[in-house]
N, C-alpha and C positions, 0 to 999 in steps of 0.2 A: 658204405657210409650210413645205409639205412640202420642196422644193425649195431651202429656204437651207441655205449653208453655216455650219458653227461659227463662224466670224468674223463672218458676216450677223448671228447669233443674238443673241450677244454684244451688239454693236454698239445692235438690238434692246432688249435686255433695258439699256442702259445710257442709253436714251434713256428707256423709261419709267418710269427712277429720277429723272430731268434733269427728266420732267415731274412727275412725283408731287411733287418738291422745290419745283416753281415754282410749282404748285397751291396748295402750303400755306403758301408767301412769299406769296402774291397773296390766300391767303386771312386771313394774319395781317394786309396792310395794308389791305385796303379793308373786311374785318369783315361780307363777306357769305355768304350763303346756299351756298354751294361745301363742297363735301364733300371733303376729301383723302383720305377715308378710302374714297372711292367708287372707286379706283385702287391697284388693288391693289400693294402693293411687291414685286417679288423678294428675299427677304430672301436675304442670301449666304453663311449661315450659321454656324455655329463657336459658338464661347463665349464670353462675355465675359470680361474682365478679370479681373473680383472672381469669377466663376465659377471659372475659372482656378486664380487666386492660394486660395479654399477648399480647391479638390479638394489642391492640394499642400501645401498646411500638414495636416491630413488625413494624409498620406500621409506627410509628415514624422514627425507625433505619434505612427503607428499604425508604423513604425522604427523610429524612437527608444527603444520600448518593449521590442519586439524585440530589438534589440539590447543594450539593459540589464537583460533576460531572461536574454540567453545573456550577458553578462559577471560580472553578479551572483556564480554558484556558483563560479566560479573565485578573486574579489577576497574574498568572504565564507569560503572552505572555508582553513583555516588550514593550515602546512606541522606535520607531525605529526613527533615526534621517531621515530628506528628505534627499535624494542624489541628487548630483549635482555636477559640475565639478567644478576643481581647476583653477585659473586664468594661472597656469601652464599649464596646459591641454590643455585650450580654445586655448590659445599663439601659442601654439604648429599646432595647427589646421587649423590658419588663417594663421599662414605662409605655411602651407602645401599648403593649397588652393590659394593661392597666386602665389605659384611656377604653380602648375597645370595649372593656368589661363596665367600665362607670356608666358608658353610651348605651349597652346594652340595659340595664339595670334601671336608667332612668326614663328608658324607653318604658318599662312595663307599670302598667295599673298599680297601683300601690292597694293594697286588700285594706280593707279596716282591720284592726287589733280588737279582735274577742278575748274572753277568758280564756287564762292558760288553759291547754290541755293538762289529764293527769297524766302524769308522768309513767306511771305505773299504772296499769289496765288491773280492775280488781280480778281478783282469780273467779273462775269458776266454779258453782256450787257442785260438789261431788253428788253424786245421785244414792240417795240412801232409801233403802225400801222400809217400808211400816210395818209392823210387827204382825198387823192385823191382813196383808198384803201376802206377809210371808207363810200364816196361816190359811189362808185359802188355798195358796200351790201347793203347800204341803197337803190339804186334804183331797185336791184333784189330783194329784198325784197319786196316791194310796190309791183311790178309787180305780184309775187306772191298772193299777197291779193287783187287785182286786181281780179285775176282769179280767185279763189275761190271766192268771192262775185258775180261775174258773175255768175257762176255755180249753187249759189240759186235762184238768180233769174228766 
């Protein structure tokens, strides 16, 4: 038995269902003393039908649930109008603040009235140099170059 291949096995295992089945034919007609049950069946396992068909209904019911869990708060939660204020309200508010700013206002020192300011600030005099100005840097300058040319030589 060590020795067979998966096919021998097989082959095997399908002959001792072929007998188990004629056992129990031979012992339905002749109604003797024969044991079917003395040979044992390879059962080939899985689940039955109506096994089957539970488990998924089951799984169906325990979804179903689920899913009309999480649709429920959406269908159920109503659309809410924006809030916002009445033109009452607002009314009410600007003249609040109105009074507050009057109270404020005549709380403060009242300054005396000076001459206007100018309105426009005069510009600034541009800075021009003097002709007489620009003559002395130009001859300090030369001088300068002067001396350093001197100096290579």
């Amino acid at each position: 038995m060590i020795n067979l291949t998966s096919s021998q096995l097989r082959k095997a295992a399908d002959l001792q269902d072929k007998i188990a089945k004629l056992q129990t034919q031979l012992a339905a007609l002749v109604g003797s003393g024969i044991k079917a049950a003395s040979v044992k069946a390879v059962k080939k396992g899985g689940m039955s039908a109506a096994g089957r068909a539970r488990i998924a209904a089951a799984a169906k019911l325990r979804w179903g649930k689920i899913k009309a869990a999480k649709a429920s708060p959406k269908a159920a939660k109503p659309v809410q109008k924006k809030k916002g204020m009445s033109a009452a309200g607002r009314a009410r508010i600007v003249a609040a603040q109105k009074a507050r700013w009057a109270k404020i206002k005549a709380a403060k020192p009242v300054a005396p009235k000076t001459a206007p300011k100018a309105a426009v600030k005069p510009a600034k005099k541009k800075f021009v140099m003097s002709a007489a100005a620009k003559a002395k840097i130009s001859a300090a300058a030369k001088l300068r170059w002067a001396k350093i040319k001197a100096a290579k030589k």
